[in-house]
N, C-alpha and C positions, 0 to 999 in steps of 0.2 A: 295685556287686556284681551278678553275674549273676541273674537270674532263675533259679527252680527248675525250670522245664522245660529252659534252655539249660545250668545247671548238670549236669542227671541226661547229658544228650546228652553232653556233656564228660567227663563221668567215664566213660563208656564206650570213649569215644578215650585219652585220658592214664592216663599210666604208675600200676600199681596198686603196692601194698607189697610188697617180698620177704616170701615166706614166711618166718616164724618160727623158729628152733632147739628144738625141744623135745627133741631128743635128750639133752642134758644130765640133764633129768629122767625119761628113759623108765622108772625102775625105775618111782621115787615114784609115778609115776600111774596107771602096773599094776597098782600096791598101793591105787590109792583105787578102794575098792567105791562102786560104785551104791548102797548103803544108806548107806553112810555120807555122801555128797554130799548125799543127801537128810536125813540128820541135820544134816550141816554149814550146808544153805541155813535151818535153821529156826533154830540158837544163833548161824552168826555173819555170817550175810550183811549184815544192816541193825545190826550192834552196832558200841555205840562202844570207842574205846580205852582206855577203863575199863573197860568188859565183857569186853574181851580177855584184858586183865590179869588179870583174875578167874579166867578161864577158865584161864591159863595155870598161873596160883597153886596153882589147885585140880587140874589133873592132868588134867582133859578134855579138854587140846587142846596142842599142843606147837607151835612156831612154826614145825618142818620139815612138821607137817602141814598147817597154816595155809598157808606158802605153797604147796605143792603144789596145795592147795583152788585157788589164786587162778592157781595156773597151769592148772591143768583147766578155768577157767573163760575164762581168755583163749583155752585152745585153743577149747575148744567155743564161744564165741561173738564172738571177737575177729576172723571172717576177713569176717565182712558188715559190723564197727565201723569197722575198718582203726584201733583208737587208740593201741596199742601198736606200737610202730617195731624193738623188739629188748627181749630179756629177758638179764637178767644170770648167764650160764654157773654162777657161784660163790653162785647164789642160796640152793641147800639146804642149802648148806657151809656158807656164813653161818648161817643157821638152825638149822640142828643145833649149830653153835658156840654161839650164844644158851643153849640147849637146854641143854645143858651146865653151864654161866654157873651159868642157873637153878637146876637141879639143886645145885650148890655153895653158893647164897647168895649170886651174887654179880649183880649187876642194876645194869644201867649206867645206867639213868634212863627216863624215864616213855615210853620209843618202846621199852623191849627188848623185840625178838624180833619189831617190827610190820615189813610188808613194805609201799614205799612206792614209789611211781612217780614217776619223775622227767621235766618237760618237756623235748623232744630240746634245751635250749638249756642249761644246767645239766653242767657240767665234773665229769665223774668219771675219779677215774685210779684205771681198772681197765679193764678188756677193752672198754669199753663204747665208746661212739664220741660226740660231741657236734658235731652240724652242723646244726640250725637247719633241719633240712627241706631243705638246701640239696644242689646236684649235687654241686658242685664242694667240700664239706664230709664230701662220706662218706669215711670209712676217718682220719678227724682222731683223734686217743686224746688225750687231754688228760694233761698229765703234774701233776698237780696237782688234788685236789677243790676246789669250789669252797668258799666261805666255808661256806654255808649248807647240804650235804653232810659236811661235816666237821662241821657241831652237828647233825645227822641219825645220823650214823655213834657220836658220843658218847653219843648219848641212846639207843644201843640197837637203832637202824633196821636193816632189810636193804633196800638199794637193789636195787630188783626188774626194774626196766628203766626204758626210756625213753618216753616218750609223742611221739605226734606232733601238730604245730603247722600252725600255717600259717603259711609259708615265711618268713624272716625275721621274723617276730614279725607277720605280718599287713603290713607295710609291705613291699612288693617291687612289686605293684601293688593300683590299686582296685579291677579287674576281677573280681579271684580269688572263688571264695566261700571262707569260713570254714572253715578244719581242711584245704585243701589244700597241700599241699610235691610236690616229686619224687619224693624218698626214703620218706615217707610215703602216698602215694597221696592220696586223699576220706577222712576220716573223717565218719560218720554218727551223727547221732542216734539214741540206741537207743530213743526217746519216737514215732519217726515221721516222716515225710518233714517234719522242720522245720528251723531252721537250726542247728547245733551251739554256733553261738558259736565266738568266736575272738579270739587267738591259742590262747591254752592249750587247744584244740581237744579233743587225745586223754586230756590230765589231767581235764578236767570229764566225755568221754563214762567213760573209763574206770571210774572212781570210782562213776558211776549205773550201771553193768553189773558193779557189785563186782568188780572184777579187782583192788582192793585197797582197804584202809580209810581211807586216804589218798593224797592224791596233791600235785603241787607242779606251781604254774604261774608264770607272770609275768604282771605287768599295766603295758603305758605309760599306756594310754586306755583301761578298760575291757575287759582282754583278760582279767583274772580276774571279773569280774563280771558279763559275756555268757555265758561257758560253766557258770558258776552258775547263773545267772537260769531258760539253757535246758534246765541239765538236773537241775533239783529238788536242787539241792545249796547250802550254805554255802560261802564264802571270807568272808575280810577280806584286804584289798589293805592293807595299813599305811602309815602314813606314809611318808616317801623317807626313805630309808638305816635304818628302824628293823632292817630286814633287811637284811645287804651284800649290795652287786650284786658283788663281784670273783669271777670264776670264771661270772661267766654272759653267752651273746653278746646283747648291748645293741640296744636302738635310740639312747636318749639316753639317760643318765644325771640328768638333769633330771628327769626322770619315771619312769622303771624301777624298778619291786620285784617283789620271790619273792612267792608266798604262796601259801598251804593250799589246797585243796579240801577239808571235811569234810562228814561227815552232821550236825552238829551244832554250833549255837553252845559251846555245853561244847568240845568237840575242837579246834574253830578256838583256843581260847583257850589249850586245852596245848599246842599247835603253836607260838603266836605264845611261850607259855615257853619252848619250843626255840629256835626260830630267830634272833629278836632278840640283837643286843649286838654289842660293836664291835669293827671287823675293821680293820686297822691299813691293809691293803690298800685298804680304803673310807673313808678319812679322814670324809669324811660322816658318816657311820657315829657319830662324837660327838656331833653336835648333838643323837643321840637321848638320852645319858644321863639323864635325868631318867625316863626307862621302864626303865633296865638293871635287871635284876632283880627284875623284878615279876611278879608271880604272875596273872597276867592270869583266874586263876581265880575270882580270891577277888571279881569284879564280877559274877560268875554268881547274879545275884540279879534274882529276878521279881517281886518286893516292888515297891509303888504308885508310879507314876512321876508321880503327881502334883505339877505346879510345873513339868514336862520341857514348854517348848514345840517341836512335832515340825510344819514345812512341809512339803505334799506340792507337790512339785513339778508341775507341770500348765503347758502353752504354753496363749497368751492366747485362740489363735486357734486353729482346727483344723492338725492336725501330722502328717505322715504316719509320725512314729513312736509317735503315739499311738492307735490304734482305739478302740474303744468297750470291747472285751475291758481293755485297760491299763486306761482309767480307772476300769470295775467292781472289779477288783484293788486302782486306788488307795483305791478305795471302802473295799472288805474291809479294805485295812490300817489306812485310817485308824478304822474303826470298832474294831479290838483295837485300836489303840494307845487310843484313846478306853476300852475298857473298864479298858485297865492304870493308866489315869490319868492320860494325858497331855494337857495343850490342843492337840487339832489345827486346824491352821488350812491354807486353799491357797494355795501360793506361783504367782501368775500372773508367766510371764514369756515375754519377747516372742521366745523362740526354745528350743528345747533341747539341739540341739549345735553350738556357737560353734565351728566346726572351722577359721575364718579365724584363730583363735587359736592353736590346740593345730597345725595344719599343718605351717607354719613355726618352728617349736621342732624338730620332728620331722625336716625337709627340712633343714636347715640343721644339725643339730647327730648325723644319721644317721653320716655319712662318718666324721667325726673321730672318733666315741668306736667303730666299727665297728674303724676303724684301731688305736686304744688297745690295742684288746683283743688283736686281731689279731698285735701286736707285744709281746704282754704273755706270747705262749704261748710263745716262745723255739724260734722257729723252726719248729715242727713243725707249724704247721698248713699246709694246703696252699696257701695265697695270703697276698699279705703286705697286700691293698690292696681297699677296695671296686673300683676300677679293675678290678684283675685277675679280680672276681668278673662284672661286667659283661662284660670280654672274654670272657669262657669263656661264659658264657652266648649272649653273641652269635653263636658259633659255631655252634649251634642250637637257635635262639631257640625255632620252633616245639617241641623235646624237650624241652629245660632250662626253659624260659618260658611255658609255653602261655598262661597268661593278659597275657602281657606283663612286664615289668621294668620300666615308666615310672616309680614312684617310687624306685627303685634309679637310675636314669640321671639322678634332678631333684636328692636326693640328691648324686651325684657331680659335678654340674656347679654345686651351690649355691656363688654369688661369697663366702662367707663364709669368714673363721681361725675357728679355735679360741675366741680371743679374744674375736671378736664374737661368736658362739654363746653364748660364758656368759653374757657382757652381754645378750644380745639373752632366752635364756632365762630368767637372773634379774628382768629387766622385767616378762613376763610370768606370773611368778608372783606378784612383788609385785602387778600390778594385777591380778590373780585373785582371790589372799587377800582384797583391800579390797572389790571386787566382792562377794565372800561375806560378808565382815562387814557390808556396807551391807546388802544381803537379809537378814541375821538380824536385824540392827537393827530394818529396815522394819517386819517379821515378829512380833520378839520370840521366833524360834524358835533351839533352840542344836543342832536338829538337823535334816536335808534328807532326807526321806524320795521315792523316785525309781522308775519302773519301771525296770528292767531294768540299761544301760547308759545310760541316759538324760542323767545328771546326770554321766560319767563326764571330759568333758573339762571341766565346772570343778572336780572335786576334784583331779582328775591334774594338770594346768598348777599347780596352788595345791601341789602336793606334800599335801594333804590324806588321811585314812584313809576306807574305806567299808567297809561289811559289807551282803554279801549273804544274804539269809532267803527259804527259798522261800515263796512265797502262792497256794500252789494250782494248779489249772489253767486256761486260755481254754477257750471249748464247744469248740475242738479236741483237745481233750486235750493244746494245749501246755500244758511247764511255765513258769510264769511267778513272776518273783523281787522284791520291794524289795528297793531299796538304799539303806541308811542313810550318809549323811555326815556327818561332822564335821570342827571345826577342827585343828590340827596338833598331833599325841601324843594324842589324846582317844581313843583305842584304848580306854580303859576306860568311858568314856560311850556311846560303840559297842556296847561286850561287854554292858554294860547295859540298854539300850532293845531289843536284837538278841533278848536270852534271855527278857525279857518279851515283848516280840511272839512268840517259838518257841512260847513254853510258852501263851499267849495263844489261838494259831489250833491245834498240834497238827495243821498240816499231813500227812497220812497218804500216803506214798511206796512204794507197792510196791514190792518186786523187781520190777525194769525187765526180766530175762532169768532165769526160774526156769523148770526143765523144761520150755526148750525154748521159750518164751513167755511175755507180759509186759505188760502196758497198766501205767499210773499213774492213780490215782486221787485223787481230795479228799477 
């Protein structure tokens, strides 16, 4: 990745985001006063989706007005984030339908009337457009939502726009830094010249700049658990297929899931009641059964975690992705985990991102499942082939490319079928899994506590769950995240240890963008 001085030089030269559509909503935001913004930044800025509902129950807040709030706030602070890509024309319509709903008694399930952002990769068929950051991807309309938009849309949701990424899920080149695409421009940190995190780029900044109370990313290797870590926020990445991947543009399927951004372990957990269960389209999708219907609520308990052994992950030797800031952090964490009552112990081990592993799953298994999808939209998208995305690209590299396309072309020229790719992927997940069972063993830990993205290519390659908790800030005012792992389905051992460390530390998040300005504090 580039450095932050060669980074800021870049973004000066390449292409920045189109401006926004706010026309749609000109009455709505005519109509929101100054005093009431100012009332709205105090009940719902940092509320959860419980408080919402409250809110909505009781008559102080209507869901046409809710979004309006969230569209005043992308205007007025969205054009220096760049995280938002395009907002959804039919946003207030939907909202004020909710509205309605409400009024009548009639309430579609625990997301009515919430307004939620969607990663540019994430298939909605409506006006909206889904192209991955990508040139040759703009003006794509998906005829068809995706699995997990369609239990967004049931549950009550208004799909409010689309967030921006970085350009093919982060896999296009290594060069790039985090949260850049074409179509998207740089997305920024709204914490400070740090890194955003990436891929889910524009869903982690958006989400800490409250442009909505939830948001939706994807994670291969840590692309939900980077833009958590950096920017003071909750995910959990779920097991493989506990969420369908159908209806979203992939890197490999081997590794690929949706998952939340929220403010809170509570919220990540009604989320994962949403979105979870099986999608016929994602045959995978079964092996989760044994989660289908479970109320991922009912483990929100901060009750003594005593008998829970929790490893903090830590390299043997000095790591240049660990400073002195991380291991203070791992410090902190392990000390609440130590107050809630867990045995923490250090897991030394002799590297932290095994990326000779997770690579080649990625390289080799890009093309083919690229293509899958590519051929799955029934014609309408505008390329039928990774080939034809490189050609176009190659036309001009420096406009389309700037950071290069080398893992797009490594990618398209990998000697492997289809065939070999699952073979080759399923190898490496089995000897991931064992890899992790012998370390717990070692340990006697049944959970991997980890800075940031650290630990993210062994739970990814394993198909593993992780949840991300924020731990404060570095003396720079970065925000900084653990990340808890465990073994496959244990989403409720996660929700558990996750809501005891929240409630544990009480990590304190300011409004990142309140009148105009915004630091985060501990």
């Amino acid at each position: 990745m580039s450095d932050r001085n060669t980074q800021l030089q870049l973004e000066s030269t390449y292409r920045r985001r189109e401006p926004l559509d706010f026309t749609p909503f000109d009455a709505a935001l005519e109509a929101l006063t100054a005093a009431r913004i100012a009332e709205l930044d105090e009940i719902v800025l940092n509320a959860t989706l419980n408080e919402l509902q409250a809110l909505f129950a009781g008559g102080s807040l209507t869901s046409a007005e809710f979004a309006t709030y969230c569209i005043w706030r992308i205007r007025e602070y969205d054009e220096a984030l760049q995280s938002v890509d395009e907002l959804n024309p039919q946003a207030l319509i939907l909202a004020h339908q909710r509205d309605l709903e409400r009024g009548q008694g009639q309430i579609m399930g625990s997301l009515h009337g919430i307004p939620i952002l969607l990663k540019d990769n994430v298939n909605t068929a409506d006006t909206m457009q889904t192209t991955a950051g990508a040139a040759i991807m703009i003006g794509f309309h998906a005829a068809e939502d995706a699995f997990l938009v369609m239990k967004l849309r049931e549950a009550g949701a208004i799909i409010l726009g689309k967030c921006n990424m970085s350009e093919w899920a982060f896999f296009m080149s290594s060069d790039a830094p985090s949260g850049y695409s074409f179509r998207g421009g740089q997305t920024r940190n709204p914490y400070g010249t740090f890194d955003a995190g990436g891929s889910s780029t524009g869903s982690g900044v958006a989400l800490a700049a409250g442009f909505a109370p939830v948001t939706i990313g994807t994670e291969t290797c840590g692309s939900l658990v980077s833009p958590a870590c950096q920017n003071s926020l909750v995910t959990i990445k779920p097991s493989i297929a506990l969420i369908s991947r159908s209806g979203v543009i992939p890197i490999v399927d081997a590794m690929d899931t949706a998952g939340p951004f929220t403010r809170t372990v509570a919220d990540a957990a009604l989320m994962l009641n949403v979105l979870a269960g099986q999608d016929e389209r994602d045959p995978d999708t079964a092996a989760t059964a044994p989660l289908f219907g479970t109320d991922f609520t009912q483990f929100l308990d901060a009750s003594d975690l005593a008998g829970l052994g929790v490893g903090l992950w830590r390299p043997q030797t000095e790591d240049a992705l660990m400073g002195e800031d991380d291991h203070a952090a791992l410090d902190r964490a392990g000390e609440a985990l130590t107050r809630a009552g867990a045995r923490v112990v250090d897991v030394r081990v002799e590297k932290t991102m095994p990326f000779e592993t997770v690579f080649p799953v990625l390289t080799n298994g890009f093309r083919h499942c690229l293509n899958t999808y590519l051929a799955a939209q029934g014609g309408a998208a505008p390329v039928r082939s990774m080939a034809d995305i490189v050609a176009f690209n190659d036309t001009s590299l420096d406009h389309y490319a700037p950071y290069n396309q080398a893992l797009l072309v490594d990618s398209q020229n990998a000697p492997v079928s289809p065939e070999e790719y699952y073979t080759f992927a399923a190898e490496k997940r089995a000897a991931m899994r064992e890899y992790i069972a012998s370390v717990m063993m070692e340990y006697d830990v049944q959970v991997i506590a980890s800075i940031g993205y650290n630990f993210s290519a062994y739970y990814a390659t394993a198909g593993y769950p992780a949840l991300a908790v924020p731990c404060g800030y570095h003396t720079t005012g970065e925000p900084v995240g653990i990340t808890f792992s465990a073994r496959y389905l244990e989403e409720p051992l996660l929700i558990r240890v996750g809501f005891a460390f929240e409630q544990a530390t009480q990590w304190r998040r300011l409004p990142v963008l309140r009148g105009g300005a915004g630091t985060a504090q501990a």
